[in-house]
N, C-alpha and C positions, 0 to 999 in steps of 0.2 A: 675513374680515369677515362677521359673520353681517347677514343681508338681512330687515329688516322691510321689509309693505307695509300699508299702512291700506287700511280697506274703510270711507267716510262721512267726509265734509270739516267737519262740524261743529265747537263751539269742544272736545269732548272729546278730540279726537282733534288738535287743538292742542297739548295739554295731554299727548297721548302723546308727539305729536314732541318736542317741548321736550327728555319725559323721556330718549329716545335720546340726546339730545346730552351728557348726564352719563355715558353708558356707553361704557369703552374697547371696541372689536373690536364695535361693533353700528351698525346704520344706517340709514336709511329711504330704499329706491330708490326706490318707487310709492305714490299717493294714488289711489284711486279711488271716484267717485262719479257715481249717479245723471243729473248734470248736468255737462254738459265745462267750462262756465263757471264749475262752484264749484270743478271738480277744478283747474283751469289756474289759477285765481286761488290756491285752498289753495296748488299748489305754486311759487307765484311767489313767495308770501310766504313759506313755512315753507323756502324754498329744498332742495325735492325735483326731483329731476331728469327724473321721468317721471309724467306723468297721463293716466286713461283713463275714459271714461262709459259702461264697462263692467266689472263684476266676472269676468268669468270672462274678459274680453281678458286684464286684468292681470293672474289667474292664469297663463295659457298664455304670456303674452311674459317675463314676469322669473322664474317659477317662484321667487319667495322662498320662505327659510327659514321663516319664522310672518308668519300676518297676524295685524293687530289690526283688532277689528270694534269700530266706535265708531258703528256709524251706530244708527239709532231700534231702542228694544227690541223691536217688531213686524218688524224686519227679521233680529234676531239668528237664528231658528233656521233660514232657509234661506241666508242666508249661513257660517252655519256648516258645515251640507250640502255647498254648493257645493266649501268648501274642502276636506272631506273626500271629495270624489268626486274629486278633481285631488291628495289625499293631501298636503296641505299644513297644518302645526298651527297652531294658530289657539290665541287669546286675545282673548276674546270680552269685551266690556263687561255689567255686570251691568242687568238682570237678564238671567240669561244667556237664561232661557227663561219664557213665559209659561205653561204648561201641562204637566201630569205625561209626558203622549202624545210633545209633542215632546222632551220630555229621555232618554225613553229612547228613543228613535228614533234620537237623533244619538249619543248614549255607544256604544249599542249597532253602530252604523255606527262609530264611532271606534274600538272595539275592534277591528272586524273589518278597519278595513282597515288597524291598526298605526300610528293619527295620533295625537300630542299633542292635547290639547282643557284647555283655562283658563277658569273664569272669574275675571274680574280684580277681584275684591276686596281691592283697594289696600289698605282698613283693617285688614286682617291683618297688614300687612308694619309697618306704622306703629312706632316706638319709644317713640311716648308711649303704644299701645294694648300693644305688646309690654311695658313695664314695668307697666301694670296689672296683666295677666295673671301676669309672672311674682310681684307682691306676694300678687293670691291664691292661685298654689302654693305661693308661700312662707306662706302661714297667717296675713301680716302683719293681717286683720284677722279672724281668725277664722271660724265658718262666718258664709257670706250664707245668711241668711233674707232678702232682701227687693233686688231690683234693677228701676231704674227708668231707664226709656233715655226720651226725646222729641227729636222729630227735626220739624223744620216749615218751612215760607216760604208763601208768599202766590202760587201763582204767575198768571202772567198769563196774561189770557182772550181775547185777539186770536184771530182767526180764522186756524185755520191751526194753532194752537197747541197743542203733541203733549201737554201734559199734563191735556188732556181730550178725549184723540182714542184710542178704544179701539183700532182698527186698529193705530197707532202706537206701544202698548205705554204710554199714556198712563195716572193716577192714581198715587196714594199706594202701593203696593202696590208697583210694580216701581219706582217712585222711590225712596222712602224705606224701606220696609219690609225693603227687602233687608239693610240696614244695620241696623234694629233689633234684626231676628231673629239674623243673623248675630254680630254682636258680643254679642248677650245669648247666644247658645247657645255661643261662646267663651271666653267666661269661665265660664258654669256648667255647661255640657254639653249632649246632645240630648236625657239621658234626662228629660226631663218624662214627666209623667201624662198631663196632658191640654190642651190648649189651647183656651181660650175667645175667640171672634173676635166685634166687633163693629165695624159701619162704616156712613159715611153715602155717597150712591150721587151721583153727578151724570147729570142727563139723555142724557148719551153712553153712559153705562154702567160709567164708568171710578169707583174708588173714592175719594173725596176725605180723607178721614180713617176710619182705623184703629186700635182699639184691640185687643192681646191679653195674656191672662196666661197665663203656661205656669206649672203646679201641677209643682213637684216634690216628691221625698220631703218633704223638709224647709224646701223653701224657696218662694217666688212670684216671679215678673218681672213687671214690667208692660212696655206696649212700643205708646209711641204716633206714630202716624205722622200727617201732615197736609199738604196740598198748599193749603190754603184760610187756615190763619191763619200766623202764626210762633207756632212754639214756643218753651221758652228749648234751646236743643239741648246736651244732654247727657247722660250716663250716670252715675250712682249704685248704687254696690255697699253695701250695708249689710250691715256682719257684726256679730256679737256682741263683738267687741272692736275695733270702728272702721269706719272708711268711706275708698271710696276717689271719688273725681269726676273724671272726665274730660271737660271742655268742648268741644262739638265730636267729638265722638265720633269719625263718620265719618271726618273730616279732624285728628283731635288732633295738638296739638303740647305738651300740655301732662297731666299726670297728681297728683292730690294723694293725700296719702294721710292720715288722720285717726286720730287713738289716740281711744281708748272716753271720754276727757272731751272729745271734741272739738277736740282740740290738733293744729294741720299738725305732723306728725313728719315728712314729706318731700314735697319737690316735684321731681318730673321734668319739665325743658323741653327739647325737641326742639330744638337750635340749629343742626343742623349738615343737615338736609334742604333742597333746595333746592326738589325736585317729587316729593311722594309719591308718581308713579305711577312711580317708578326700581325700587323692590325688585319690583314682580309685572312689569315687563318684563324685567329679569333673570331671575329667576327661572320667566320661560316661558323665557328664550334658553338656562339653564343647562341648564335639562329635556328640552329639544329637543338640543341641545347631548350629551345624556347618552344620549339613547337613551329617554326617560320617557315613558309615556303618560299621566301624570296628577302634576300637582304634592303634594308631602308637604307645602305649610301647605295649598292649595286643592285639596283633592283633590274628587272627583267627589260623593263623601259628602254634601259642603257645600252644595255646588250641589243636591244631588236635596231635602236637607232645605227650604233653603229656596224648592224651588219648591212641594214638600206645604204648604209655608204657605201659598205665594197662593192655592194652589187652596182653602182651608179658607177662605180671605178670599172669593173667590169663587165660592164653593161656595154653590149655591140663587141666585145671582142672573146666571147665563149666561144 
């Protein structure tokens, strides 16, 4: 039976455990967190058999096979540390890192001491994002000149609250932006020209809305992010012989695909997913499982690209 442990009791890591319970031969022994009350409560209710209010106890007592780090993205990169200094792989919530310094500090430690390292961008693994993608290798709309992702919510401004708390890896940037960038440079590539960043700053410091276009040879992205209004959230591929939309991007269930008058020629609906985060907790367990130090959909590449974007986001305003 391979042995996950969670690192953060929050509701994402809800959302991990759930996924474990779809996967035959995997399993969640320990929850750990910060606070013994949130840990004993998570695993009273997600029915985990062991909790601790400390991360490096519940390294050293269950020695699992991979953690999963679900806690706040300002706690991602020395939790990730810790696991690699106790040589335990880990699959990390994105954003996986706030900063160019710490992602190669940690890859470059993961290398050295022979550990798995993930970041967990579920919307890779997606069916309705995976039939997009393979429509445009299959040529179904010709070249994209022009792709348009928005990604938004409103969020709330309680005190306390991580998504305007810089320390906590708070703003549009490591919320949403990870998603933009990512899925636009999956469908067209990393080779852009050049990317232009614009954004508006909130008093903590953290970025509330982002705009970027990455200039390729032949084509443009646009790529907007917002933590302050709602967007309509979705992705638009525009080729010279059709369009494709994908509602929801992040989370798709659903993919269209458009002929050059406008006409739905196809619709892909997801029916059979029950928790999209099942394929990247698989596929950290098969990795680890195999001997891998880096997964072939999320490999380290991905993760380094899109943390050169935050830093281009917040670049001039540290």
């Amino acid at each position: 039976m391979f042995r996950y442990a969670i690192m953060g009791a929050g509701d994402i890591s809800r959302k991990f455990r759930d996924a474990v319970r779809y996967i035959d031969g995997c399993e969640v022994v320990a929850v750990s967190s910060k606070s013994m009350v949130r840990a004993k409560a998570f695993a009273e209710r997600e029915e985990i058999p062991n909790y601790y209010d400390s991360y490096e106890e519940m390294l050293l007592s269950e020695k699992p096979d991979c953690v999963y780090i679900g806690a706040d993205t300002g706690s991602h990169f020395a939790l990730t540390m810790l696991c690699l200094e106790h040589k335990v792989p880990v699959l990390c919530e994105k954003a996986m890192f706030t900063n160019l310094s710490d992602m190669k500090t940690c890859f470059d430690f993961a290398e050295k001491q022979g550990v798995f390292v993930m970041e967990a961008m579920w919307s890779y693994f997606l069916p309705a994002i995976k039939k997009a993608k393979e429509w445009v290798d299959e040529n179904k709309i010709g070249k994209i000149r022009f792709s348009d992702i928005l990604l938004g919510f409103k969020a709330p401004t309680h005190d306390g609250n991580r998504y305007f708390n810089r320390s906590l890896g708070g703003g549009a940037a490591f919320d949403l932006a990870v998603y933009t960038f990512d899925i636009t440079t999956l469908m067209l590539g990393h080779d852009f020209i050049k990317c232009d960043v614009s954004s508006l700053w909130h008093e903590s410091g953290v970025d509330t809305l982002n705009h970027a276009t990455l200039t390729y040879k032949d084509s443009i992205a646009s790529l907007t992010s917002s933590i302050i209004n709602p967007l309509e959230e979705r992705l638009i591929l525009y080729g010279e012989e059709g369009k494709i939309i994908v509602p929801h991007s992040h989370y798709a269930n659903e993919a269209l695909l458009f002929d050059k008058d406008g006409n739905l020629a196809e619709r892909f609906t997801d029916n059979d997913t029950k928790n999209g985060f099942v394929y990247e907790v698989k596929e950290a367990m098969d990795c680890v499982l195999a001997g891998k130090l880096e997964s072939g959909v999320v490999p380290h590449s991905v993760t380094k690209a899109s943390t050169e974007f935050y830093s281009l986001i917040y670049k001039g305003h540290e």
